[in-house]
N, CA, C and O atoms as a MOPAC input file, in Angstrom:
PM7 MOZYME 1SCF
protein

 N     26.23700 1   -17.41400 1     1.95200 1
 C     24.84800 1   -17.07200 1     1.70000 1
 C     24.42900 1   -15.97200 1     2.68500 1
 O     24.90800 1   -16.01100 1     3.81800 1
 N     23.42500 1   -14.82600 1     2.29000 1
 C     23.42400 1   -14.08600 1     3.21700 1
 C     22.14000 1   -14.02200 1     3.81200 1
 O     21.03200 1   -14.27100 1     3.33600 1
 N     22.46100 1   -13.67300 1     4.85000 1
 C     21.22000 1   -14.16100 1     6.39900 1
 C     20.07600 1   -12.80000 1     6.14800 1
 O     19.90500 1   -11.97500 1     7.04400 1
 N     19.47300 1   -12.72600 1     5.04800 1
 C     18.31300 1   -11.72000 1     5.45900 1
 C     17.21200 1   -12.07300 1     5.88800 1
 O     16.52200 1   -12.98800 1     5.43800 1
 N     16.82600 1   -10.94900 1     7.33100 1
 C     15.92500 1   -10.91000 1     8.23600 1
 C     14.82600 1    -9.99600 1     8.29400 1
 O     14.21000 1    -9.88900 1     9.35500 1
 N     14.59300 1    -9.51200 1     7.57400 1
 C     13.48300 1    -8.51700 1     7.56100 1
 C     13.53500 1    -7.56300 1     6.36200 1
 O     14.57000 1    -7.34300 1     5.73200 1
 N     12.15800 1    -6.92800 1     6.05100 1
 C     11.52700 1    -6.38100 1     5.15600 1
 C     11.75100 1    -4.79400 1     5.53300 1
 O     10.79000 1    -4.19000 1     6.00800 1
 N     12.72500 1    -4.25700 1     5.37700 1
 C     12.28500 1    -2.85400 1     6.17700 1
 C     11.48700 1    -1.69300 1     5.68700 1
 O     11.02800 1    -0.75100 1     6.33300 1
 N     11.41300 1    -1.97300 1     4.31200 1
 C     10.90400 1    -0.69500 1     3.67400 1
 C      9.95800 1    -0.83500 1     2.12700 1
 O     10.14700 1    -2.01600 1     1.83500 1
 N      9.44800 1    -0.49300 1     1.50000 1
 C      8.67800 1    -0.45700 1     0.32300 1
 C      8.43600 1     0.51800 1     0.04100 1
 O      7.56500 1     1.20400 1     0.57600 1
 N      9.27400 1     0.90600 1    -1.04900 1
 C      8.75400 1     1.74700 1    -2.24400 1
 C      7.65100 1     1.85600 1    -3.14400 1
 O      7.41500 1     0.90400 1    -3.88700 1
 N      6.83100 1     3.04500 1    -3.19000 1
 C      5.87100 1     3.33100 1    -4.39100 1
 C      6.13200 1     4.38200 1    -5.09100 1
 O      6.45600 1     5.45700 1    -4.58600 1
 N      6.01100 1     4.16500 1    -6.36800 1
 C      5.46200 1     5.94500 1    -7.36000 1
 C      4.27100 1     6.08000 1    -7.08400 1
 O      3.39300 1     5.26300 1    -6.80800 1
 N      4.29000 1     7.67100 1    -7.21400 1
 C      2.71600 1     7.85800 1    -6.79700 1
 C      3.21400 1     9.62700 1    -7.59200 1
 O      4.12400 1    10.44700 1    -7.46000 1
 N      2.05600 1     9.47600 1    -8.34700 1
 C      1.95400 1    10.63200 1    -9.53400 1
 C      1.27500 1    11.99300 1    -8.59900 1
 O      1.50600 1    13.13000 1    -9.00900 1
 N      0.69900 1    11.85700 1    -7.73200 1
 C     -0.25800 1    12.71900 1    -6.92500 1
 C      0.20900 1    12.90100 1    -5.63700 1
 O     -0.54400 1    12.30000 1    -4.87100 1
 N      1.12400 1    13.46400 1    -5.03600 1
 C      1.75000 1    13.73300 1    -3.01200 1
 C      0.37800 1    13.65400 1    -2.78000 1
 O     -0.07400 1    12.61400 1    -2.30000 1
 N     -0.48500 1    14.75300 1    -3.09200 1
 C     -2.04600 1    14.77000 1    -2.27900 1
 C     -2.63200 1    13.72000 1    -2.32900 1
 O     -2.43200 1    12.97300 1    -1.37100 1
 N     -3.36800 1    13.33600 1    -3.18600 1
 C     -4.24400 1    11.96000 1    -3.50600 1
 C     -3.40000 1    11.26900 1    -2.53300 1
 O     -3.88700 1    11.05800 1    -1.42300 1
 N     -1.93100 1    10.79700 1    -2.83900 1
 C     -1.88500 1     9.92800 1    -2.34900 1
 C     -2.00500 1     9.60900 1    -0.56900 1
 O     -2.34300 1     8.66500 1     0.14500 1
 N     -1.62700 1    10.67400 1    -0.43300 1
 C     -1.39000 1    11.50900 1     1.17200 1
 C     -2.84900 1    11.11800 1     1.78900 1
 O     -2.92500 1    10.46000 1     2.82600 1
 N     -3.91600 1    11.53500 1     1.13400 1
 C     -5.29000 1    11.05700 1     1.55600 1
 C     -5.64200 1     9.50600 1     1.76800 1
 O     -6.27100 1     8.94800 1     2.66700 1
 N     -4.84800 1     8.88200 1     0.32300 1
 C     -5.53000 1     7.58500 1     0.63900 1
 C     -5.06500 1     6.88000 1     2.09200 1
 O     -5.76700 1     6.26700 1     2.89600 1
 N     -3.34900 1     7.24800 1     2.14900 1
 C     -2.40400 1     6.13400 1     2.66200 1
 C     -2.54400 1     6.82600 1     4.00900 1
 O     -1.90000 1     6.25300 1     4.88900 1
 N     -3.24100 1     7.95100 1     4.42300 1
 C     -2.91800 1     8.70000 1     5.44500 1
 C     -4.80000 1     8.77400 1     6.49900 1
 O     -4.95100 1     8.80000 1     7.72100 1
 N     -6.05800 1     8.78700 1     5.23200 1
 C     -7.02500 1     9.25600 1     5.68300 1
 C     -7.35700 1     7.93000 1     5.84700 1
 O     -7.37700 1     7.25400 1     6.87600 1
 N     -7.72500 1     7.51400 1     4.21500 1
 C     -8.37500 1     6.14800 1     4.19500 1
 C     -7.89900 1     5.29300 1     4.90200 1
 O     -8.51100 1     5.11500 1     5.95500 1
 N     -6.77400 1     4.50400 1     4.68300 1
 C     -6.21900 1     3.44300 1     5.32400 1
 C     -5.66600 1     4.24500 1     6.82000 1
 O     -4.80600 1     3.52500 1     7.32800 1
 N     -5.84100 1     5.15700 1     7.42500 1
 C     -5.01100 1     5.77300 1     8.51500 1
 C     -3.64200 1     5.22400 1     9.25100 1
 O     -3.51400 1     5.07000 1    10.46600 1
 N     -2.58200 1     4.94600 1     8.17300 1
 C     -1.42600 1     4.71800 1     8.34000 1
 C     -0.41200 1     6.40800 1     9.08700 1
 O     -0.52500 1     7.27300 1     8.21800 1
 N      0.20700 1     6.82700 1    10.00100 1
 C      0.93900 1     7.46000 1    10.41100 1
 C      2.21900 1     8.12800 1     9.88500 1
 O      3.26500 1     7.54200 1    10.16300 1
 N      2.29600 1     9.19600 1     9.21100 1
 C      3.38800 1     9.37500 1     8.58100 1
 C      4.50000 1     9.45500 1     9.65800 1
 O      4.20100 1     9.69900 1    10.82700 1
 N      6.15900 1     9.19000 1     9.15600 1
 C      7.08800 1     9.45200 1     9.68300 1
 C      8.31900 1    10.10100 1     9.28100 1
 O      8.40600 1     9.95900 1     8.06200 1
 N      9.46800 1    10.85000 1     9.80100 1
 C     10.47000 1    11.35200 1     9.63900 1
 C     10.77800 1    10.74500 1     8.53800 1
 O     10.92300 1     9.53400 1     8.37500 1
 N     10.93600 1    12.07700 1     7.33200 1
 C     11.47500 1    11.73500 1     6.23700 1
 C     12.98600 1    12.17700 1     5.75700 1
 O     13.02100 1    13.36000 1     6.09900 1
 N     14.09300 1    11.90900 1     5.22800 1
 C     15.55500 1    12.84400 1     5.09100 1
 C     14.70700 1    13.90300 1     3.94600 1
 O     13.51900 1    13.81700 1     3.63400 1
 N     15.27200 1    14.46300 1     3.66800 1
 C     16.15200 1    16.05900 1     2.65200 1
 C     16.29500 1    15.00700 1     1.34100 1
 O     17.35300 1    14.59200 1     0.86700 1
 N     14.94900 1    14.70200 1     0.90200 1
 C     15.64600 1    14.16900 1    -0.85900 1
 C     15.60800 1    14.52800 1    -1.75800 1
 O     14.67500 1    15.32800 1    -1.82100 1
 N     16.13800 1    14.43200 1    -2.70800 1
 C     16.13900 1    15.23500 1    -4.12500 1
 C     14.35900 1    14.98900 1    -4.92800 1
 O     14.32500 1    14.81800 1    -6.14600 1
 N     13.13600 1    14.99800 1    -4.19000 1
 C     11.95500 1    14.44200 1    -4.56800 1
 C     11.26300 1    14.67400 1    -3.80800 1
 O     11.77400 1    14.56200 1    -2.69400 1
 N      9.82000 1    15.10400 1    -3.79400 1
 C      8.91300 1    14.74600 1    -2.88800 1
 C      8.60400 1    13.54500 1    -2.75100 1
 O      8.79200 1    12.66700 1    -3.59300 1
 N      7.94600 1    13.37000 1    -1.33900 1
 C      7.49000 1    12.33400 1    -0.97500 1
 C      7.05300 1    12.18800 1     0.68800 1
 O      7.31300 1    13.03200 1     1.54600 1
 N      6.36900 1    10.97600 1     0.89600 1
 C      6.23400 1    10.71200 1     2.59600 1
 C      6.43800 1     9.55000 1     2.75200 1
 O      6.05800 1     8.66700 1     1.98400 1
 N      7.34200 1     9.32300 1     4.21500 1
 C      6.95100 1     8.03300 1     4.46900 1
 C      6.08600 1     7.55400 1     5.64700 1
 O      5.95200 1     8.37700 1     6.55300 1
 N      5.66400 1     6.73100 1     5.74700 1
 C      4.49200 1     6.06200 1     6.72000 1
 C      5.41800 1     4.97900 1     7.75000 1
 O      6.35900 1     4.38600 1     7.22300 1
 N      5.19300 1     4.80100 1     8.86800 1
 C      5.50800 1     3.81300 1     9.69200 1
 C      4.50000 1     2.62400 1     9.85000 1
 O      3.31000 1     2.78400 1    10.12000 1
 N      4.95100 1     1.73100 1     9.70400 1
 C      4.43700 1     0.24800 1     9.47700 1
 C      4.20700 1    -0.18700 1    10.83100 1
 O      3.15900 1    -0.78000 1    11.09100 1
 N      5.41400 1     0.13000 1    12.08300 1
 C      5.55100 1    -0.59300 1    13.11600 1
 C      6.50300 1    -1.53800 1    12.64300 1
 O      6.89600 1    -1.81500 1    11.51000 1
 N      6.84700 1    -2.06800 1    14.03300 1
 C      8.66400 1    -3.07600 1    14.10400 1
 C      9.61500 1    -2.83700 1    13.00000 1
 O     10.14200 1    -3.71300 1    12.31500 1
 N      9.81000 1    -1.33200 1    12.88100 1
 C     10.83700 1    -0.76700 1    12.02600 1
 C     10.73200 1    -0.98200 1    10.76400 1
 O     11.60900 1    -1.07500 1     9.90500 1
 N      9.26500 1    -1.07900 1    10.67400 1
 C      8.87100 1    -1.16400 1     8.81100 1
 C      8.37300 1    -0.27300 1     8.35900 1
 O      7.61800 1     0.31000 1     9.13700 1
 N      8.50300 1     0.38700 1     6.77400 1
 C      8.17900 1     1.81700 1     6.72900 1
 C      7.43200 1     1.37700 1     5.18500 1
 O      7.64900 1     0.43400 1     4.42400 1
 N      6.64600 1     2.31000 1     5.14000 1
 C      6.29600 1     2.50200 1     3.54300 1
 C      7.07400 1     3.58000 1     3.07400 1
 O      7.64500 1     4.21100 1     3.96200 1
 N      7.24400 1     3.94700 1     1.94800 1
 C      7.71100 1     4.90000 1     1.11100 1
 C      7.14100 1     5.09700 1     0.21300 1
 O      7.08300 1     4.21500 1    -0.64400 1
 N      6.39400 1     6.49000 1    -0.00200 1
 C      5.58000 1     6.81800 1    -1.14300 1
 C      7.09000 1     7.93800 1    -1.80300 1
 O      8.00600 1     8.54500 1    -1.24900 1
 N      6.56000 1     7.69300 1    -3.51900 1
 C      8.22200 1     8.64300 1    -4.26500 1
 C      7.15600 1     9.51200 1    -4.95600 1
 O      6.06100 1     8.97800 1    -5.13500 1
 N      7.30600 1    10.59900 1    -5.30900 1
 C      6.66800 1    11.08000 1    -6.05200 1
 C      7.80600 1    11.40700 1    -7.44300 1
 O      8.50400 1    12.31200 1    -7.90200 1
 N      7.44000 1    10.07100 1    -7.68300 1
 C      9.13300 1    10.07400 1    -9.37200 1
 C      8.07600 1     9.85300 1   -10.89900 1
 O      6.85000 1     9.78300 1   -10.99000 1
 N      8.77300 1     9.81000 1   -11.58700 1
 C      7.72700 1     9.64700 1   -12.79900 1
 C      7.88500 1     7.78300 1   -12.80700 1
 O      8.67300 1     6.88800 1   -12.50100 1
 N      6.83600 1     7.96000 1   -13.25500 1
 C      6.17200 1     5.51200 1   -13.27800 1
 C      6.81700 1     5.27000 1   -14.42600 1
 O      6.30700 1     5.79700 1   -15.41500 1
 N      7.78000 1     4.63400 1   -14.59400 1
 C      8.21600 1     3.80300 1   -15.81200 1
 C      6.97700 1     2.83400 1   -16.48500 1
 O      6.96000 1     2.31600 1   -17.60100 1
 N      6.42900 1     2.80400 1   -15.90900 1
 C      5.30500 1     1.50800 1   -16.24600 1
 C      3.57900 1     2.17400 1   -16.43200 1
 O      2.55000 1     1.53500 1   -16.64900 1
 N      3.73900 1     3.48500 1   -16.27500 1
 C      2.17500 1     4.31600 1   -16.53800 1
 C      1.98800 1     3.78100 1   -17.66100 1
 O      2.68300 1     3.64100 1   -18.66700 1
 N      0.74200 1     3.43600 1   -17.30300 1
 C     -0.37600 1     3.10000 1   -18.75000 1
 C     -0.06900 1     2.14900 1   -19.14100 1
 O     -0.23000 1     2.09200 1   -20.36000 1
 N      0.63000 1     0.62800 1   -18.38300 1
 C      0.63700 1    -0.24700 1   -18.64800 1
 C     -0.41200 1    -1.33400 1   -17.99900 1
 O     -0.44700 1    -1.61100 1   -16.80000 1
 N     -1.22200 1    -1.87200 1   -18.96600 1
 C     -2.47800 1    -2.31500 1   -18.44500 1
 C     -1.90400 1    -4.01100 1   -16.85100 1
 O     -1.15000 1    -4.98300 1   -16.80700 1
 N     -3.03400 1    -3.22300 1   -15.82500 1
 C     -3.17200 1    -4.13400 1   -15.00300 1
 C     -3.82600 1    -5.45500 1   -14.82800 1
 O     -4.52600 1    -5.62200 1   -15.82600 1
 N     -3.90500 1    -6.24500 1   -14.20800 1
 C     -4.86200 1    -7.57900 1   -14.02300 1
 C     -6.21000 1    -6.79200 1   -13.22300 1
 O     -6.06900 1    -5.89300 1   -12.39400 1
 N     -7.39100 1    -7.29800 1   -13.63200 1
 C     -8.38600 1    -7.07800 1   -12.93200 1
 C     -7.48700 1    -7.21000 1   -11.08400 1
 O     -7.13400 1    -6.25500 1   -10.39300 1
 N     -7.34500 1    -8.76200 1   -10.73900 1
 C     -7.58900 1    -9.20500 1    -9.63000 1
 C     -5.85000 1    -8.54200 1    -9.18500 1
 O     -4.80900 1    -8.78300 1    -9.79600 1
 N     -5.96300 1    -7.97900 1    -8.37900 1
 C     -4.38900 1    -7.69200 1    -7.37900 1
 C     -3.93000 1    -8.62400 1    -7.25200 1
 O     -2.96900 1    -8.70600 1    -8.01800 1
 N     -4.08900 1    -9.68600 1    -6.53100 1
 C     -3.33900 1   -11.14800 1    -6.43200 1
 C     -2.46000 1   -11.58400 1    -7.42600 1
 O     -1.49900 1   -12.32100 1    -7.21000 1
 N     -2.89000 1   -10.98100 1    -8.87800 1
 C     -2.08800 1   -11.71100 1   -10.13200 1
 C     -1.07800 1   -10.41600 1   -10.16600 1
 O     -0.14300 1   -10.55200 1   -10.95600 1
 N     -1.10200 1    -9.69000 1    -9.73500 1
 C     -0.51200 1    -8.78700 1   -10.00900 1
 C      0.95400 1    -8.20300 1    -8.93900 1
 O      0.78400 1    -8.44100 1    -7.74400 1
 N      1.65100 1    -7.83500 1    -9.12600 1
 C      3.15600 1    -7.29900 1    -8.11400 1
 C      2.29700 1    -6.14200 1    -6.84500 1
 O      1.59500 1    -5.13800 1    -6.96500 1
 N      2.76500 1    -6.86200 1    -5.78100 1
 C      1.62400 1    -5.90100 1    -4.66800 1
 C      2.55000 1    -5.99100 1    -3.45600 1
 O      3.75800 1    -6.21000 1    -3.54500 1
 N      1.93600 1    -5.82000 1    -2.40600 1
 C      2.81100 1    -5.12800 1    -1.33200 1
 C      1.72200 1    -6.04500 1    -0.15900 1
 O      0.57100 1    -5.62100 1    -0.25500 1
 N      1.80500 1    -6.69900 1     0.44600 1
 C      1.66600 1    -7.51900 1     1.31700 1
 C      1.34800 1    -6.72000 1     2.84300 1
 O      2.36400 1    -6.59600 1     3.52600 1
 N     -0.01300 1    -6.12900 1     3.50000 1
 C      0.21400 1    -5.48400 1     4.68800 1
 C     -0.70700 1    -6.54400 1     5.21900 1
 O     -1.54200 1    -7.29600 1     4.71800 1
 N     -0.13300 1    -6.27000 1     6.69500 1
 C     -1.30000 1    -7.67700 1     7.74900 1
 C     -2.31800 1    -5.96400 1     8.48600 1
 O     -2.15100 1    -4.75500 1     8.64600 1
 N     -3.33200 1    -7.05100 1     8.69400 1
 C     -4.84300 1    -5.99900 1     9.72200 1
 C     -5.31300 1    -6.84400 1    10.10500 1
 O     -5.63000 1    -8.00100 1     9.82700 1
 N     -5.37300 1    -5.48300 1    11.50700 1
 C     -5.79400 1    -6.39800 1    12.60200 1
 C     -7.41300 1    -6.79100 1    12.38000 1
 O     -7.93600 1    -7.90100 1    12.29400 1
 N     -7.89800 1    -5.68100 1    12.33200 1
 C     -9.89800 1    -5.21100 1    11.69000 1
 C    -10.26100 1    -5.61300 1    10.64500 1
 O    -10.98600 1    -4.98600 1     9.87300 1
 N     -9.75200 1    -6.86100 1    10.44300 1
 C    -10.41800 1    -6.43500 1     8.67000 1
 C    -12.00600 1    -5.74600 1     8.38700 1
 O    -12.25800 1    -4.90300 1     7.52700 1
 N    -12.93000 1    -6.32400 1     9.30900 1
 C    -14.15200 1    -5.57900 1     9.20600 1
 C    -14.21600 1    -4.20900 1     9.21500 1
 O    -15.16000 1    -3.62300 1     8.68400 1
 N    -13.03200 1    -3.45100 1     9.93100 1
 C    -13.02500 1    -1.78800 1    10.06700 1
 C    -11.93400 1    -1.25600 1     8.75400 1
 O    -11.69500 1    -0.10700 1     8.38300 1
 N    -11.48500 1    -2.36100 1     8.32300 1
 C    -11.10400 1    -2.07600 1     7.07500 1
 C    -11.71500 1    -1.81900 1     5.80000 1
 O    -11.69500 1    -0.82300 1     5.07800 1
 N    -12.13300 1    -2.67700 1     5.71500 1
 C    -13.24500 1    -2.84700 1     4.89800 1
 C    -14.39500 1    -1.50700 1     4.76800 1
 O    -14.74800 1    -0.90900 1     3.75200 1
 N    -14.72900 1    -1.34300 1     5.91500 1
 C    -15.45800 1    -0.54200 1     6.33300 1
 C    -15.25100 1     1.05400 1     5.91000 1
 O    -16.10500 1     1.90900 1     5.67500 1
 N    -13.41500 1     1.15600 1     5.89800 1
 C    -13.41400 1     2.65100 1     5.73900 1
 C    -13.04100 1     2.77800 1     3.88800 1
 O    -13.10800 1     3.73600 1     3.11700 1
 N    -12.57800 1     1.10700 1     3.65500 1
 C    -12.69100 1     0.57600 1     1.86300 1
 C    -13.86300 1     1.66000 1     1.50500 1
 O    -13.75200 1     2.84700 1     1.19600 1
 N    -14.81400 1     0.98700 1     1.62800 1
 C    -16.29100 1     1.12700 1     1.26200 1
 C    -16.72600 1     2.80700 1     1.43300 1
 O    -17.18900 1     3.45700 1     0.49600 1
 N    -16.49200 1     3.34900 1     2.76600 1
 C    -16.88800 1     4.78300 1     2.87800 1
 C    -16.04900 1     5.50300 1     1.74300 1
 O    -16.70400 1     6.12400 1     0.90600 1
 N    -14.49800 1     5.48200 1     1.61300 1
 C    -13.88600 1     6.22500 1     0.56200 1
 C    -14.70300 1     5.74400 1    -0.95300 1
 O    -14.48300 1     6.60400 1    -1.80600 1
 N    -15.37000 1     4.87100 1    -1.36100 1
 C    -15.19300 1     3.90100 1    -2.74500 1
 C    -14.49000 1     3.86300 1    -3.04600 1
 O    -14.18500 1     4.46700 1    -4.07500 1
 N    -13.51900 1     2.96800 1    -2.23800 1
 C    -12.12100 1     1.92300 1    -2.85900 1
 C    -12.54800 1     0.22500 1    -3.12100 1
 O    -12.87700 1    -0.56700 1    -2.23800 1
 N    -12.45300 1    -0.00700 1    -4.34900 1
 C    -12.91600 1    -1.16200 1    -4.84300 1
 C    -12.13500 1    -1.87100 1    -4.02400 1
 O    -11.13200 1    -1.33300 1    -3.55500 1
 N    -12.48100 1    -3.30100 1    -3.68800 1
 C    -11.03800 1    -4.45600 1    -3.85100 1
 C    -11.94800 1    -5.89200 1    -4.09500 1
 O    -13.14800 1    -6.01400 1    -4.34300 1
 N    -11.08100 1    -6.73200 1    -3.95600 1
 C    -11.08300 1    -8.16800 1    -4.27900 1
 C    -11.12100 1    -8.80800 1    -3.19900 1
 O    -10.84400 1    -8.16900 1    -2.18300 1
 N    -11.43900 1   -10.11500 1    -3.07800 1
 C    -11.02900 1   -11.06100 1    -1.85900 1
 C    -10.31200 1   -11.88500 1    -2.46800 1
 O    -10.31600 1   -12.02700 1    -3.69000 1
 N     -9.52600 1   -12.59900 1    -1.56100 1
 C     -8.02500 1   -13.43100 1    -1.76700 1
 C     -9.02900 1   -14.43000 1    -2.61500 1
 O    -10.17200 1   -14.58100 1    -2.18400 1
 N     -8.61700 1   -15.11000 1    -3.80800 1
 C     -8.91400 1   -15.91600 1    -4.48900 1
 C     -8.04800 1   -17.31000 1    -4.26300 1
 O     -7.72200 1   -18.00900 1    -5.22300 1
 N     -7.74700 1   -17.60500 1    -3.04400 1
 C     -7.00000 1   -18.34400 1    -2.43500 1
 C     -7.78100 1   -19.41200 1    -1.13800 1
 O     -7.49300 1   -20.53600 1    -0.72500 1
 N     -8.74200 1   -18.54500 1    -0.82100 1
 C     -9.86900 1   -18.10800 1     0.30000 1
 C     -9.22800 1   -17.85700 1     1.53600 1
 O     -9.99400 1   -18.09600 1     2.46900 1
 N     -8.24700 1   -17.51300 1     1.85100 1
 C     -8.00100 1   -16.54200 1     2.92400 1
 C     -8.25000 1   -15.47200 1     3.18300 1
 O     -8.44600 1   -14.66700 1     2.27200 1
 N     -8.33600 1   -15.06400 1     4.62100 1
 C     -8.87400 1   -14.02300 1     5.03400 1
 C     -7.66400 1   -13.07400 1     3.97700 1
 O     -6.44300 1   -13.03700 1     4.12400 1
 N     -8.46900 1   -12.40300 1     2.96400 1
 C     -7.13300 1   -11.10300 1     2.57000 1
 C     -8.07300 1   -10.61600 1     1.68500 1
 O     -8.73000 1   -11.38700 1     0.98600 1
 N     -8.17200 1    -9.73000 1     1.65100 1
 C     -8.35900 1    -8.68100 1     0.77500 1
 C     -7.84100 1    -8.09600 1    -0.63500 1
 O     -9.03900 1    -8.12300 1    -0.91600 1
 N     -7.20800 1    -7.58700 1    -1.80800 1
 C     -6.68200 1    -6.63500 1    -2.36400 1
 C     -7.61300 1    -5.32500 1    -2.79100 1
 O     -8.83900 1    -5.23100 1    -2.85000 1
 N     -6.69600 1    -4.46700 1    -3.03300 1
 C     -7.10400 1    -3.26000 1    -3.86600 1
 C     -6.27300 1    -2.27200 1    -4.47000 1
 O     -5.26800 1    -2.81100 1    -4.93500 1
 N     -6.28800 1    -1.37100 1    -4.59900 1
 C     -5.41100 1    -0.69700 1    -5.57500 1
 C     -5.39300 1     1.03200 1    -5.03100 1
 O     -6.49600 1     1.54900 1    -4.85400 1
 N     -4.36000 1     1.72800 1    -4.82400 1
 C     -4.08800 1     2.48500 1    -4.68600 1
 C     -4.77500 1     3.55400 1    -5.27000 1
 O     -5.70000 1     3.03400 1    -5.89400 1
 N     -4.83700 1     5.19000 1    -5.45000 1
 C     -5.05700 1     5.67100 1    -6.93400 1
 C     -4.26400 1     5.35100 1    -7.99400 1
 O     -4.77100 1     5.19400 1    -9.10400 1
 N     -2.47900 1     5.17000 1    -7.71900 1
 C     -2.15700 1     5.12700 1    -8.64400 1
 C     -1.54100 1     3.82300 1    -9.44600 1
 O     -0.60800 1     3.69700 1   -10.24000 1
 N     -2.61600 1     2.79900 1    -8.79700 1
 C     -2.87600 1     1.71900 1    -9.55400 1
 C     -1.70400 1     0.65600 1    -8.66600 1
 O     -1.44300 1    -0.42500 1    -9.19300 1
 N     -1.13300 1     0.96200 1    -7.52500 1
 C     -0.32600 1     0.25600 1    -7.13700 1
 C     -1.32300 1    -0.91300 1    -6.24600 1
 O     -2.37600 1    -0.56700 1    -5.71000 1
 N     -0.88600 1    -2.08400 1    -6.20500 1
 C     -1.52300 1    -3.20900 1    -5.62200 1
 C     -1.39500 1    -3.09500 1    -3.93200 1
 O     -0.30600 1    -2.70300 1    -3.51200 1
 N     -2.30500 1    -3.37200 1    -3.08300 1
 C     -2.15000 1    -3.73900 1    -1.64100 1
 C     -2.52100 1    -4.64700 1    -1.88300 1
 O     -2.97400 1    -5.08500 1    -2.94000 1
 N     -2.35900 1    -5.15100 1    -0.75600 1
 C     -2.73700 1    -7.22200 1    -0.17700 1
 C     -2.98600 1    -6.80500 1     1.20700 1
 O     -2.19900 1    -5.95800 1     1.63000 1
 N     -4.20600 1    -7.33900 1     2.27500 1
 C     -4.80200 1    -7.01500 1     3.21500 1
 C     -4.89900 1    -8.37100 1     3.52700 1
 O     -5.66500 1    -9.18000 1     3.00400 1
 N     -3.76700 1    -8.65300 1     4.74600 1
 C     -3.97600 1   -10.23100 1     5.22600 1
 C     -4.14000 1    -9.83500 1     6.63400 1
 O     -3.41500 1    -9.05600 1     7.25400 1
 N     -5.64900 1   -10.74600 1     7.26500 1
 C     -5.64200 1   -10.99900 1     8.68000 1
 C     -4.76800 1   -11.09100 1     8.88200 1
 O     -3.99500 1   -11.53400 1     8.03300 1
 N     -4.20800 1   -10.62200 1    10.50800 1
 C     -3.74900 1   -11.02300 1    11.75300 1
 C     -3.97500 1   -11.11000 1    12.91800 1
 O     -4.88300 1   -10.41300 1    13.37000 1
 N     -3.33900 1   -11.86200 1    13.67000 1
 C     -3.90500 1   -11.92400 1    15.22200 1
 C     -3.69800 1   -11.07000 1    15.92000 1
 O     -4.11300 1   -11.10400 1    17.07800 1

């Protein structure tokens, strides 16, 4: 059986480098990092403890396939915050809709531009 220990990376499509560059870069102020020479645009973001996002700029197999209102029901990407109140906060200044965990935990969702799911769970 094999011993996996960590999450290192997550992939997104994202139809827009710019748009997306704004949301994942202005709005949420995630840090981009060293990307290789790929056959694609794209950026990636540093997570911290060697976790990265990866935005692809590839075509969506799944465009225009209708979503769930609520993120939670939906395939999403799991990030912890520390602020949620300063999260929230810069939510609201961009008008980025989201949800609260329908679970009642502190978490959040919302949706990317290009419809990709986040999950916004407190941490300590």
């Amino acid at each position: 059986m094999p011993e996996i220990s960590a999450l290192l990376h997550a992939g997104l499509l994202v139809a827009d480098l710019d748009r997306a560059r704004h949301f994942y870069g202005n709005v949420l102020g995630l840090a981009s990092c060293p990307r290789p020479d790929l056959p694609y645009p794209g950026v990636w973001y540093d997570l911290g403890g060697g976790q990265q996002l990866h935005l692809m700029n590839l075509p969506n197999p799944d465009a225009g396939t209708p979503r769930p209102v609520h993120g939670g029901r939906d395939r999403h990407l799991a990030l912890g915050v520390r602020e949620m109140t300063a999260l929230k906060a810069r939510l609201d200044a961009a008008g980025v809709a989201y949800t609260a965990s329908q679970s009642g935990r502190a978490a959040l969702f919302c949706r990317d531009p290009d419809g990709n799911t986040l999950e916004f769970v407190a941490v300590a």
